[in-house]
TORPA-4810 file (N, C-alpha, C, O; in nm, 3 decimals):
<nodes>
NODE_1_0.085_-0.119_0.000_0.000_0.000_0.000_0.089_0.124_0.000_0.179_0.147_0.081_X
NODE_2_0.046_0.212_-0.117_0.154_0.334_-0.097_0.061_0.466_-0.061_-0.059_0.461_-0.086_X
NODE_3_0.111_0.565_-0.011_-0.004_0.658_-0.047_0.116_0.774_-0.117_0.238_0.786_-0.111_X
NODE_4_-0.019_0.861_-0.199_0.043_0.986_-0.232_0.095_1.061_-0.200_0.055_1.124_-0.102_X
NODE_5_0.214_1.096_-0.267_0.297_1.227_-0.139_0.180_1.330_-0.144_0.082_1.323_-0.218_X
NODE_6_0.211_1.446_-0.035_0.144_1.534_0.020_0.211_1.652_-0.013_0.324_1.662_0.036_X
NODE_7_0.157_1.776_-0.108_0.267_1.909_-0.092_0.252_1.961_-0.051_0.130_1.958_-0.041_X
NODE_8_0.310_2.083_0.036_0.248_2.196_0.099_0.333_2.318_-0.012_0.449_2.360_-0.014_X
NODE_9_0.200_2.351_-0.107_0.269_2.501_-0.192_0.212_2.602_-0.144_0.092_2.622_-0.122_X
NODE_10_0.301_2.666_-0.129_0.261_2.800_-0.067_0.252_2.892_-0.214_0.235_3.012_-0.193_X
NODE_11_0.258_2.861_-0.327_0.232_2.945_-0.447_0.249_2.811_-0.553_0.314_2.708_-0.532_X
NODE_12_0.166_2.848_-0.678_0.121_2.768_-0.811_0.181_2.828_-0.874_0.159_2.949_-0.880_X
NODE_13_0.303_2.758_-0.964_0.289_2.803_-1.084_0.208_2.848_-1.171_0.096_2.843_-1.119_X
NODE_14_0.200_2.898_-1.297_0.114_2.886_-1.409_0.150_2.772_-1.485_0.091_2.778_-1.593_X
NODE_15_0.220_2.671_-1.475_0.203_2.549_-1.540_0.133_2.444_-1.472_0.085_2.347_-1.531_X
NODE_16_0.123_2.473_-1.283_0.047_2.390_-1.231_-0.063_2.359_-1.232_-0.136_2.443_-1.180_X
NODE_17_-0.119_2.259_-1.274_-0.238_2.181_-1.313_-0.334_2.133_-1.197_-0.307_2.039_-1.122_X
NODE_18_-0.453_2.211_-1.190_-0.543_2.150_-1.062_-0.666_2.061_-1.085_-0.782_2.095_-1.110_X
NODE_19_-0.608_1.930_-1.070_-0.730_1.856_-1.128_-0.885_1.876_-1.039_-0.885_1.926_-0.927_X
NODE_20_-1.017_1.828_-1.108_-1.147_1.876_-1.001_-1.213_2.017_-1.056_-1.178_2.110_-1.129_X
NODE_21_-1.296_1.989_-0.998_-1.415_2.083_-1.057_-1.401_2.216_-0.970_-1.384_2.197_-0.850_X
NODE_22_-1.406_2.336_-1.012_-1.387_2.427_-0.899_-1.256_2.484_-0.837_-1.158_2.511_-0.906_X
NODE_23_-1.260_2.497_-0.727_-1.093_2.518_-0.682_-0.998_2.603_-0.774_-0.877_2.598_-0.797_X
NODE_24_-1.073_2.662_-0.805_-1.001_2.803_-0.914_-0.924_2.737_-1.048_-0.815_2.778_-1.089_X
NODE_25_-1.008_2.620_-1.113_-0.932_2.550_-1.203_-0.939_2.616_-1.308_-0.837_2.624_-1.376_X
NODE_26_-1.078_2.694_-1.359_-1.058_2.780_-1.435_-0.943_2.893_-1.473_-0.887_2.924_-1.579_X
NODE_27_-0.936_2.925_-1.379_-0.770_3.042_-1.402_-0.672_2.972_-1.427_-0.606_2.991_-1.530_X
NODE_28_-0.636_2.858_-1.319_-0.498_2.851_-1.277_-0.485_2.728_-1.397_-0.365_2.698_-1.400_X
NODE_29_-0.547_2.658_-1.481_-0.507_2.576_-1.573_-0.494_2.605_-1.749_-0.472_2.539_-1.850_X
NODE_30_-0.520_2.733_-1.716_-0.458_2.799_-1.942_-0.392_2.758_-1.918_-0.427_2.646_-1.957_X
NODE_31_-0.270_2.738_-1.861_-0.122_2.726_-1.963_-0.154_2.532_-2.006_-0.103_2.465_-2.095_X
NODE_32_-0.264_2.490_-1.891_-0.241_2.342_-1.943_-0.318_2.323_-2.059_-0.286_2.247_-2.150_X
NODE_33_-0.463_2.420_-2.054_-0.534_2.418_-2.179_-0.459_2.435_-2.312_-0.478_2.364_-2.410_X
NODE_34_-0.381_2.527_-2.306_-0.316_2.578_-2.405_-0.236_2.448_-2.476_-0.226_2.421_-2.596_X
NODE_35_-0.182_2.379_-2.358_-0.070_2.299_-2.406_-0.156_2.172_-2.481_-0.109_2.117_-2.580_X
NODE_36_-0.308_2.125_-2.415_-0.359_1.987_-2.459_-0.389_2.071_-2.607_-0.330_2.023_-2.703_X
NODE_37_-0.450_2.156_-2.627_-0.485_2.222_-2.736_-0.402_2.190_-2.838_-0.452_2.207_-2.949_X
NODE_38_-0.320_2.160_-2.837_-0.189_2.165_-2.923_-0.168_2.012_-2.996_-0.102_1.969_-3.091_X
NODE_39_-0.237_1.971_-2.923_-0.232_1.792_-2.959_-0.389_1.713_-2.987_-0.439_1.601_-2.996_X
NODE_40_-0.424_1.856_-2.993_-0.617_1.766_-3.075_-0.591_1.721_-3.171_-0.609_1.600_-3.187_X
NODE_41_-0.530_1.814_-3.294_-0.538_1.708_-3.399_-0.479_1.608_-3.430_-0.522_1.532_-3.517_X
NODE_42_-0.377_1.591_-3.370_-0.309_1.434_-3.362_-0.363_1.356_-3.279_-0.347_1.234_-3.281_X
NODE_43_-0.414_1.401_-3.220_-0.542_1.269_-3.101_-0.648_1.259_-3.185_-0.701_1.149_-3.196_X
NODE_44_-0.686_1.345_-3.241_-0.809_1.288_-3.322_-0.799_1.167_-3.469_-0.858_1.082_-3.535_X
NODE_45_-0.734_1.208_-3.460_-0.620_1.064_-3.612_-0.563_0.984_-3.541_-0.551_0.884_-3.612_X
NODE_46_-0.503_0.955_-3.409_-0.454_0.835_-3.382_-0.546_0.756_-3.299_-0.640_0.797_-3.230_X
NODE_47_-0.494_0.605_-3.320_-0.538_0.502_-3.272_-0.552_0.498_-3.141_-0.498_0.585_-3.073_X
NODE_48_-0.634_0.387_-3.077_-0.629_0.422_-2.942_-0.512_0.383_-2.851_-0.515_0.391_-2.728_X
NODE_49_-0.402_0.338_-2.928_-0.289_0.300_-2.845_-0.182_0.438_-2.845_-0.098_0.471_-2.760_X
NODE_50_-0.218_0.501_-2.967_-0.145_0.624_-3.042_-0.178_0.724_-2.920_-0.099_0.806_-2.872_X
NODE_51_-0.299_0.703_-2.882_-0.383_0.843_-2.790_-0.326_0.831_-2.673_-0.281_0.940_-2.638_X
NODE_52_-0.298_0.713_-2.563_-0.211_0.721_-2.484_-0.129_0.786_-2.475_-0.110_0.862_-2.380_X
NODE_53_-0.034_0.768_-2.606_0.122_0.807_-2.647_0.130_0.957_-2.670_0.229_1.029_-2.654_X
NODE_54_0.024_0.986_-2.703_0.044_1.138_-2.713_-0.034_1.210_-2.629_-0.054_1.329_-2.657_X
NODE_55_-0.098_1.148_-2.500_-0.158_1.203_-2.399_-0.027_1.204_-2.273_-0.025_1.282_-2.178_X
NODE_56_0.076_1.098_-2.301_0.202_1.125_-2.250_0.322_1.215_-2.259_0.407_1.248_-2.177_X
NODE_57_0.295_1.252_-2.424_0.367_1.321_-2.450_0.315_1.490_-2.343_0.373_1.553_-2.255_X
NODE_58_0.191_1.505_-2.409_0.159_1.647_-2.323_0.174_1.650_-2.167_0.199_1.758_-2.114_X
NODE_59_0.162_1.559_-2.105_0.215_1.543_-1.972_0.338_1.544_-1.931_0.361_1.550_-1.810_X
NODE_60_0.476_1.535_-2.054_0.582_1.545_-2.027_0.599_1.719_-2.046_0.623_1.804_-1.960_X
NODE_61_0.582_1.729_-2.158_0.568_1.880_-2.197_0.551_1.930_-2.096_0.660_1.952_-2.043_X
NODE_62_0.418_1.980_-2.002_0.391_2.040_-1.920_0.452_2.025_-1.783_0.455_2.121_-1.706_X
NODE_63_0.504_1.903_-1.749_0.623_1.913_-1.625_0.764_1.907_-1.697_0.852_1.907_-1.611_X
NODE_64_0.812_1.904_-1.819_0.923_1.985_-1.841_0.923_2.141_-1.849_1.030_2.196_-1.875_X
NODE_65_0.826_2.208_-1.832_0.777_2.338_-1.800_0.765_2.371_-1.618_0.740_2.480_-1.566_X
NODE_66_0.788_2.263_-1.561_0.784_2.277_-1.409_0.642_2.282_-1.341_0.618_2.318_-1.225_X
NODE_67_0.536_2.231_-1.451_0.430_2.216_-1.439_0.408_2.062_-1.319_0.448_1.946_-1.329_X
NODE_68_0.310_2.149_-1.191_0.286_1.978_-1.149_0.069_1.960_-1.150_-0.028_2.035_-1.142_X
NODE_69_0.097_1.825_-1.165_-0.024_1.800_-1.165_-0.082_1.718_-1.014_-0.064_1.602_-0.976_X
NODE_70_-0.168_1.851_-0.941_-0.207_1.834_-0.838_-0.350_1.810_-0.812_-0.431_1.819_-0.904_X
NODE_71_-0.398_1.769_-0.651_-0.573_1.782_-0.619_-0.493_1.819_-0.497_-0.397_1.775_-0.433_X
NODE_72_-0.596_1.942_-0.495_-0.636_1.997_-0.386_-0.681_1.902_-0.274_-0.748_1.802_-0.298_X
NODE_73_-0.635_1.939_-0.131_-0.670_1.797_-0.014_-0.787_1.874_0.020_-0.769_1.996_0.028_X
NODE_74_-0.903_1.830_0.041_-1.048_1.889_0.116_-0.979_1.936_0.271_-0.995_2.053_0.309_X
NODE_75_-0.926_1.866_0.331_-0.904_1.905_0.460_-0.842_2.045_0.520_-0.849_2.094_0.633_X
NODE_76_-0.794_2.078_0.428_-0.694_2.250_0.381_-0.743_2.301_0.324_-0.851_2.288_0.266_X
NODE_77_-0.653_2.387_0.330_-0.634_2.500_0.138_-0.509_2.545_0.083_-0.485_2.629_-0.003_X
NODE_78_-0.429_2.466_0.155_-0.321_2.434_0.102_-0.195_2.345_0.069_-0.079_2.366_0.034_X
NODE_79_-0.253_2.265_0.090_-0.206_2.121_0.059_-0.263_2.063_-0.063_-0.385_2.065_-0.080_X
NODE_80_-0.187_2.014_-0.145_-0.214_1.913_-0.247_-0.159_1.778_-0.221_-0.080_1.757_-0.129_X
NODE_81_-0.203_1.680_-0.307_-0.165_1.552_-0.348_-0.145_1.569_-0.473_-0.215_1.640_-0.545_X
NODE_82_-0.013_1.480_-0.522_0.060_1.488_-0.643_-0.024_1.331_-0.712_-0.013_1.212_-0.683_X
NODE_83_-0.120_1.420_-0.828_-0.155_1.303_-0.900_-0.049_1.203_-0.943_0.063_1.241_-0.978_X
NODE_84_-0.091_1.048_-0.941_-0.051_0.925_-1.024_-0.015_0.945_-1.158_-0.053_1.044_-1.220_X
NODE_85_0.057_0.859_-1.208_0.076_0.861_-1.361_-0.096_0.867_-1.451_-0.157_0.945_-1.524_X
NODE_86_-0.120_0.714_-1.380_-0.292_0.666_-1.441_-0.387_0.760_-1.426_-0.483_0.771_-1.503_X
NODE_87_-0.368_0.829_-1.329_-0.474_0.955_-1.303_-0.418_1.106_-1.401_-0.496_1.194_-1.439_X
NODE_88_-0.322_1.106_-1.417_-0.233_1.196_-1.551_-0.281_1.189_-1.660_-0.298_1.277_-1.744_X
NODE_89_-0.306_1.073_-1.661_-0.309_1.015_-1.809_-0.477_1.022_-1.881_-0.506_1.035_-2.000_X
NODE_90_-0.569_1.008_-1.761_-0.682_0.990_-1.735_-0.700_1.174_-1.825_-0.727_1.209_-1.940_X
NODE_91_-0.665_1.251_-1.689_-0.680_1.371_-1.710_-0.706_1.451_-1.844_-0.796_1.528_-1.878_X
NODE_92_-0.589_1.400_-1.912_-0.527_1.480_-1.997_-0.618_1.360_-2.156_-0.669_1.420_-2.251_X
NODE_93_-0.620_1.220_-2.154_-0.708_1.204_-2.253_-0.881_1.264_-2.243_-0.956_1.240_-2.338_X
NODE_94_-0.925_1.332_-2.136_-1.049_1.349_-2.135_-1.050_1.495_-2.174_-1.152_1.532_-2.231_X
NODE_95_-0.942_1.599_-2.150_-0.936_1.733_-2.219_-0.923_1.717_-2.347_-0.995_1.771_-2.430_X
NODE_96_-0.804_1.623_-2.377_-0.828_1.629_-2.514_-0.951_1.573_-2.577_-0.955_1.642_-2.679_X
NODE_97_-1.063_1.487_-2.583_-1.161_1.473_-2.609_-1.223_1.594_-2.589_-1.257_1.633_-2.701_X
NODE_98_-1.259_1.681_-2.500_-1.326_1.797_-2.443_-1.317_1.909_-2.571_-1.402_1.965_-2.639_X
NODE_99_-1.139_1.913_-2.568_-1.134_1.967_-2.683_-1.216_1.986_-2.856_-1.279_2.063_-2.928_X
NODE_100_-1.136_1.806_-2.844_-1.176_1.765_-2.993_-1.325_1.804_-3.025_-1.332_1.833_-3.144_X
NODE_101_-1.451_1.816_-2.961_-1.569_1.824_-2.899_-1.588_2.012_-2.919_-1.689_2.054_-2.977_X
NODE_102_-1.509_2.086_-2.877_-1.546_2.187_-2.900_-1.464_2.269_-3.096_-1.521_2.358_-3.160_X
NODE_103_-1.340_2.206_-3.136_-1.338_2.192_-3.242_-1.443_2.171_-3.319_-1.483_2.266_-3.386_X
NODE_104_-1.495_2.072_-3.325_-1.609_1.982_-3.424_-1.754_2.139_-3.414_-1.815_2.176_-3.514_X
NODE_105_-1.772_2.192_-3.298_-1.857_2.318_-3.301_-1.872_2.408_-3.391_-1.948_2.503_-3.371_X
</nodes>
């Protein structure tokens, strides 16, 4: 049994990513919008093994930017938990769908 490390940030980047509804995700996640944005149209042409691969890629991108991908702990308001890979991965194929979705508009 492992658990998630715990951060205490006392300030967010603009590359830091706040997964969850609310919690000021609106502001504090353009730079991640910006970045999935960038990879709709190659998610929309690749396969579903392809979509992984390039839902990894934007997750590298954005923490080679010093970007981290966090949730807010309910118990605070300032503490996070540092999302999982699988929960990364989760994230970032459902924006890009979100995306692809407002493209097609």
């Amino acid at each position: 049994l492992t658990t998630k490390p715990r951060i205490h940030v006392l300030e967010l980047t603009r590359f830091d990513v706040i997964a969850g509804r609310g919690n000021g995700t609106n502001t504090q996640n353009i730079e991640y919008r910006y970045v999935v944005a960038g990879y709709v149209t190659r998610y929309e042409k690749a396969t579903k093994l392809e979509r992984k691969a390039i839902a990894l890629e934007a997750i590298r991108e954005i923490e080679d930017r010093g970007g981290r991908f966090l949730c807010k702990l309910k118990s605070d308001h300032v503490s996070y938990e540092a999302l999982d890979i699988e929960y990364k991965i989760t994230k970032v194929m459902q924006s890009l769908r979100d995306e692809a979705k407002k493209k097609k508009l």
